[in-house]
N, C-alpha and C positions, 0 to 999 in steps of 0.2 A: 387392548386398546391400540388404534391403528399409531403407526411410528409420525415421529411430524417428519417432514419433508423440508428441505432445504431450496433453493434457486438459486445460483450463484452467478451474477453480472459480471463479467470482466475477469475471465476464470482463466484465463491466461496469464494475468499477471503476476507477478513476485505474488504480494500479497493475497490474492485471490486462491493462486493455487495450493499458496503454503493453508492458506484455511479452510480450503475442500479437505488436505489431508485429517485436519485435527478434527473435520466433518465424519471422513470414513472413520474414524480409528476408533469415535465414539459413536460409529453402528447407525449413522442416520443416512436414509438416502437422498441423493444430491443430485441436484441437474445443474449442468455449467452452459452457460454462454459464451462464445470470444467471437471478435469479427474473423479471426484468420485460425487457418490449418494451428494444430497442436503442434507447437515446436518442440525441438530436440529434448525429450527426458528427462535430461541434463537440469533441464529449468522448470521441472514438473514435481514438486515435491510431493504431491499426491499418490506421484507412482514411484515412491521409494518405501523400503522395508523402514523397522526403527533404526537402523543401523546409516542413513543416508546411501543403503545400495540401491543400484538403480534397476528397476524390471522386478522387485521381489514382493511386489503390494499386493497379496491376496483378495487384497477386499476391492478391488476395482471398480468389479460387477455392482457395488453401491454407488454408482458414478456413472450421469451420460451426460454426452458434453452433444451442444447445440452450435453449428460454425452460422453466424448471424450479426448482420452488422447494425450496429441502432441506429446509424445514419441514413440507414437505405432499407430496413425491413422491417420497421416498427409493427407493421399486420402480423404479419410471419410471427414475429416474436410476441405478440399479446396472444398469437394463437397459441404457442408451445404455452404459456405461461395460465391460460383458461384450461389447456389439454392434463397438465399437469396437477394445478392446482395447487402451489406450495404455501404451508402454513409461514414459510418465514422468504423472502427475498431479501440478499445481501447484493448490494453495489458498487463496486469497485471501476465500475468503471469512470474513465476519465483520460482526457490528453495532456499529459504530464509536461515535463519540460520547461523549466521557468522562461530559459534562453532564447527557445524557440517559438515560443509564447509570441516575443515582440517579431517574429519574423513573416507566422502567420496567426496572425491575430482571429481572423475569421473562423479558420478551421477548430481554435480551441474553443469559443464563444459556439459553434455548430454543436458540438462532440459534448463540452461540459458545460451549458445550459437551454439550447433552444431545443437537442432531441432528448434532453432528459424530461424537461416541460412535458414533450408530449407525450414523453411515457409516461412522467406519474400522471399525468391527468385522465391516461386509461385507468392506471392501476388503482388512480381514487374510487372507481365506482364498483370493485371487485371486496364484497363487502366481508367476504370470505378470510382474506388476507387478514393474518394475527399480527407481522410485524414488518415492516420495510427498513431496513439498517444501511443507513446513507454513512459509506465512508467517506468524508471530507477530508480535509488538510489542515495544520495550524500558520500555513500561508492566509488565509483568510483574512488574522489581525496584524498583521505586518510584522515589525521586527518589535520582539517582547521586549524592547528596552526598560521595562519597569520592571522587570521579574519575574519570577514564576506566575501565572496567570493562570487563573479561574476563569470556566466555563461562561460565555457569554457571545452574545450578537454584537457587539460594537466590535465590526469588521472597519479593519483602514490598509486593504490588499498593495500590493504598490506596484505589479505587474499585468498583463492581461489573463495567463495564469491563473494568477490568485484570485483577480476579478469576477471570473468566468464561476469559481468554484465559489465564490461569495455568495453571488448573487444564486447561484442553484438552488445555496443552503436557506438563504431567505426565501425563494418562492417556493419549497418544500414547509417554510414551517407558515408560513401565509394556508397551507393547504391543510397544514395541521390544526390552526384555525377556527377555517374556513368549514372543513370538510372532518376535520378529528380525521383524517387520514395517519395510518400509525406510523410515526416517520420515527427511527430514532438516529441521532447523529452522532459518529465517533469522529476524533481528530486523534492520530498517533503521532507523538515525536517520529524522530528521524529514524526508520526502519532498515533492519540490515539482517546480513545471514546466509547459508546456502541456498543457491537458488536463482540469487538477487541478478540483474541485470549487470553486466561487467562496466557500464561506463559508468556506474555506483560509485563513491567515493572508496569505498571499502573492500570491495571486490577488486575496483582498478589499481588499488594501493597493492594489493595481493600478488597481482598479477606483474606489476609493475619490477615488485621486488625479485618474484619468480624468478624472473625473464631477463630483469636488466633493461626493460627498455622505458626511455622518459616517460612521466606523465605529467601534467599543467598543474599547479596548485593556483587556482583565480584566487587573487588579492592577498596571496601570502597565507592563506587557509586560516586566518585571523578570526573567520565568525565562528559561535558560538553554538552548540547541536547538545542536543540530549538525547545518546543512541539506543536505541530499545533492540531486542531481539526479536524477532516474526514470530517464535512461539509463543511466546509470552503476550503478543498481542494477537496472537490469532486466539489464544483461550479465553484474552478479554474481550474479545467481538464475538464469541460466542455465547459467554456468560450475560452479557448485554441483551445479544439475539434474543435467549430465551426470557430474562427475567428484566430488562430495562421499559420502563413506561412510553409511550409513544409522548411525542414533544419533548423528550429532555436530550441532553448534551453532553458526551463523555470525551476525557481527554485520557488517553495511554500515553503512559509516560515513566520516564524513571525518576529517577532525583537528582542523578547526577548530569551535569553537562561537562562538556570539553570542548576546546579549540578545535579548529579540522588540523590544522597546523599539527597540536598536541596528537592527535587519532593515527596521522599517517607517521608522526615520531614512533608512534609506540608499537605502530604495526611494523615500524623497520625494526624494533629493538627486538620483540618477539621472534623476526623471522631473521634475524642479526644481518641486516645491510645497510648501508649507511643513506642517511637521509637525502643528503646530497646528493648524493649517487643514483637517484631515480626520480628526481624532484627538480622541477623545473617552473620557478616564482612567472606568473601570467599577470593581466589585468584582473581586476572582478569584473562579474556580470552585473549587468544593466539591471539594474532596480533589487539588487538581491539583497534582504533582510540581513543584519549583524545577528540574530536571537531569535531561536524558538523554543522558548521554555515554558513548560506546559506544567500547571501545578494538576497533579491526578491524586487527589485527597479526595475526591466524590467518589470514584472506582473503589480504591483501598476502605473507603468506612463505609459505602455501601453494599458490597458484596464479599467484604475481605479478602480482595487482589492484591497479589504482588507481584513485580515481577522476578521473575527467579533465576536467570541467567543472566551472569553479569557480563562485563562489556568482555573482558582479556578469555573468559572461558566462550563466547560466540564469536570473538574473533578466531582463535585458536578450531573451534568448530568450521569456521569459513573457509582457512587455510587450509584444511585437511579435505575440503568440499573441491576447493580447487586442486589441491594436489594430486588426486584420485582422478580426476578428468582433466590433467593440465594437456597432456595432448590434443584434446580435443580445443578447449578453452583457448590458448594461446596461438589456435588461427580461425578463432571469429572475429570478427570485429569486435572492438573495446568502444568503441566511437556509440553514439546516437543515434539512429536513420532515423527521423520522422516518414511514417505510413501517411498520408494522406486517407 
């Protein structure tokens, strides 16, 4: 029986590429998307052995990666994606950044809803496609100040952001519908781990202690996060891929949360520096959620997930990710660029 075939949107990203790896490792073949050139290795976990070395991934050759931007190539890209043919497309794409959200508002409302529009509205009539796995955010329902929370559409976003990624998730299940277009939707907690983008709270924290040099903690790091690890959620987006119903809504997630305040305490105690000492109290950001707590009881008793790597063993994982390429790491920029 011929293998299924994977499509991977936004295959550049943390998450994207951490889940192409757990793609190859279990022997499927994968085509990736990014708008820009494959960046430094460094932040390709796809092309790492088991061991997080870099350049040692025998199984590559299950992997082509497509440099295409959904802004500006939506032909292009509906043709790789008819050339190809993939039983499952994953989408990660998306313009991230709550802060910069409010600075250019257009370009995220461009990026994460008006060219995704046109893309699912090709991909509704490709009758071929067994499943479309739309990664979303739990920015969607604003700050969970009621608790852990179950899967549902009463979205109350409070950024442009979040806005943007709202409304996607509604005109995807409008298509669902409309058209039974096979959408399924994941939201993960707060994601971390080798790999991760350094102006990450987690990675920056790392780096910070490293080094010695300040980093900003917005509003006293007082909100509230439940940290997952990449592995553990890339095995739940794929256990989903294959066997989740088109129209339903999963949330990855752990059980535990913590302060950010409390996370970057424990990342000094583990790598013993003192807190003070690389830590520098900021304002908060504009419109940013206190809570994102995700109850994932529909994962766990539906497929019997868990996840398995706790918060001090993927920290400790992270640290030794940076340590192994601090060289290199501590003269990139730690900062944000928004790409236009």
């Amino acid at each position: 029986m011929k293998s299924k075939t994977f499509f991977v949107l936004g295959c550049n990203s943390f998450s994207g590429s951490s889940f192409i790896r757990v793609l190859i490792e279990n022997n499927f073949k994968v085509f990736g998307l990014g708008r820009s050139k494959e960046p430094s290795d460094i932040f390709l976990p796809y092309k790492w052995d088991s061991n997080n070395n870099i350049g040692n991934n025998f199984k590559n050759k299950l992997f082509t990666y497509y440099e295409l931007d959904l802004n500006k190539s939506l032909e292009e890209i509906i043709k790789v994606i008819d050339e190809v043919r993939p039983n499952y497309i994953i989408n990660f794409i998306a313009q991230g950044m709550v802060a910069e959200s409010w600075l250019n508002p257009k370009e995220w409302y461009q990026t994460n809803l008006l060219s995704q529009v046109c893309l699912h509205d090709e991909l509704r009539k490709r009758t071929w496609l067994e499943k479309y796995v739309h990664v979303s955010t739990p920015e969607v329902y604003g700050s969970t100040d009621q608790g852990w929370i179950k899967e549902n559409f009463n979205f109350s976003p409070s950024t442009p952001y979040a806005v943007s990624r709202a409304a996607c998730d509604m005109h995807l299940m409008s298509f669902y519908k409309a058209y039974k277009f096979p959408v399924v939707f994941t939201r993960a907690a707060n994601v971390y781990g080798p790999g991760q983008q350094l102006y990450r709270i987690i990675p920056r924290t790392i780096l910070s202690a490293k080094t010695g040099r300040k980093m900003q903690l917005h509003g006293g790091g007082l909100s509230e996060r439940s940290f997952i690890h990449i592995n553990d959620v890339a095995e739940a987006t794929l256990t989903l891929a294959l066997n989740a119903k088109p129209g339903s809504s999963w949330h990855i997630s752990t059980k535990k949360a913590i302060t950010i305040r409390n996370l970057v305490e424990f990342i000094c105690e583990i790598i013993d520096v003192k807190f003070d000492d690389i830590v520098d109290i900021s304002t908060d950001r504009l419109g940013k959620d206190q809570n994102y707590l995700l109850n994932s009881n529909l994962l766990r008793d539906s497929f019997n997930w868990s996840d398995k790597i706790d918060l001090e063993k993927g920290i400790i994982e992270t640290i030794n990710w940076i340590e192994n390429n601090l060289d290199t790491l501590k003269n990139i920029s730690w900062d944000y660029h928004h790409k236009s």
